[in-house]
C-alpha positions in Angstrom: -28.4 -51.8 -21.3 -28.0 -48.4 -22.7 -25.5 -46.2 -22.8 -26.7 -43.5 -20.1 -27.0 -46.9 -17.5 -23.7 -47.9 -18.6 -22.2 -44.4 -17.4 -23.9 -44.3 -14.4 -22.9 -47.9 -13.2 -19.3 -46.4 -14.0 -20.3 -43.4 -11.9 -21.2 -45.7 -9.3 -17.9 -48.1 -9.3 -15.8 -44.9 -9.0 -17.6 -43.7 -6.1 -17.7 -47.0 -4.4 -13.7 -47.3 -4.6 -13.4 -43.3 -3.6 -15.2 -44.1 -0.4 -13.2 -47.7 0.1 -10.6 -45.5 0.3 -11.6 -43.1 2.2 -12.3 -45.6 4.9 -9.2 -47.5 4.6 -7.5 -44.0 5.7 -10.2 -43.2 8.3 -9.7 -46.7 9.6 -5.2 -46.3 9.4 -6.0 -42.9 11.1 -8.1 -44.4 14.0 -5.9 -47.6 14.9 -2.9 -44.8 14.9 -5.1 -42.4 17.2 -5.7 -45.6 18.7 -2.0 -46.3 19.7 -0.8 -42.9 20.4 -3.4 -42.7 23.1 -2.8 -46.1 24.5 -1.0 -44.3 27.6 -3.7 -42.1 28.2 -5.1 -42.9 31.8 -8.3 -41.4 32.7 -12.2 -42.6 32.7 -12.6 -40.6 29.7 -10.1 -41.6 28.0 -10.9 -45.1 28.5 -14.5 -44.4 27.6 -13.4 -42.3 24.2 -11.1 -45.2 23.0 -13.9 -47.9 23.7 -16.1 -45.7 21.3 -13.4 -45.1 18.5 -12.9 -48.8 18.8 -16.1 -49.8 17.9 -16.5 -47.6 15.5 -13.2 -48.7 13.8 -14.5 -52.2 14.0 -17.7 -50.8 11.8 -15.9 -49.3 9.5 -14.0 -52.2 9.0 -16.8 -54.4 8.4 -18.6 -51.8 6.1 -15.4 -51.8 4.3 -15.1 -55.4 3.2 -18.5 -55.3 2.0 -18.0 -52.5 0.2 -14.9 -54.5 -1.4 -17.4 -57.6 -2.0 -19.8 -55.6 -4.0 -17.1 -53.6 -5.8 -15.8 -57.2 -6.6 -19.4 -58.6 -7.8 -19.5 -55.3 -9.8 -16.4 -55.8 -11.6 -17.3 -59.2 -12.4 -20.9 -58.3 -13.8 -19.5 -55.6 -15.8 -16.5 -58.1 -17.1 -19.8 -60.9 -17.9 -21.4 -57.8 -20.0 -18.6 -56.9 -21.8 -17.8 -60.3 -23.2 -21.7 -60.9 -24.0 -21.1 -57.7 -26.2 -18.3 -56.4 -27.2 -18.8 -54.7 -30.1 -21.9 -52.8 -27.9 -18.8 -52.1 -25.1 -16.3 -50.8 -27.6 -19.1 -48.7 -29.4 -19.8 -47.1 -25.8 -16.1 -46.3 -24.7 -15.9 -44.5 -28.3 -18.8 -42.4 -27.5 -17.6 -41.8 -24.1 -14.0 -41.2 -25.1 -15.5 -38.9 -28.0 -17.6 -36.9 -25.1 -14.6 -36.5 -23.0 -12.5 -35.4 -26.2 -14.8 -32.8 -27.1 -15.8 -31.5 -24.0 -11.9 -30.7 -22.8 -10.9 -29.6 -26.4 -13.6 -27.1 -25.6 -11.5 -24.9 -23.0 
């Protein structure tokens, strides 16, 4: 691996756990929805919180295996680093260098 696939796998872990968390407040957001319409009578009422529902219970799903790849993820990256380490500290010196540079520049 190189050090521009390196940066994008990171790229792609913290995107991963922004939208993980993103769900997790979509889905705390639903089931509260959920609840505070529980008294609602009415056919569409019924109708709208049979649809949320199901939705939640997607996002839910897509959520854990969003969790079980971010898990795998970490654990490939962790297998990496210890099959080269000097490679790994090398790369989070050049990133850390980048970074330095680039907000010293403002």
């Amino acid at each position: 691996m190189n050090l521009e696939e390196d940066l994008t796998m990171s790229e792609n872990e913290v995107n991963k756990e922004k939208l993980l968390a993103d769900l997790k407040a979509v889905a705390r957001d639903a089931e509260e929805l959920l609840r505070a319409t529980a008294d609602q009578a009415g056919e569409k009422a019924v109708e709208m919180r049979k649809r949320l529902s199901g939705i939640l219970d997607s996002a839910k799903s897509a959520c854990q295996k969003l969790e079980a790849k971010a898990a795998a993820g970490a654990e490939n990256t962790d297998k990496l680093i210890r099959q080269h380490p000097y490679e790994s500290v090398g790369i989070g010196f050049v990133a850390g260098l980048l970074i330095g540079v680039l907000l010293g520049r403002r």
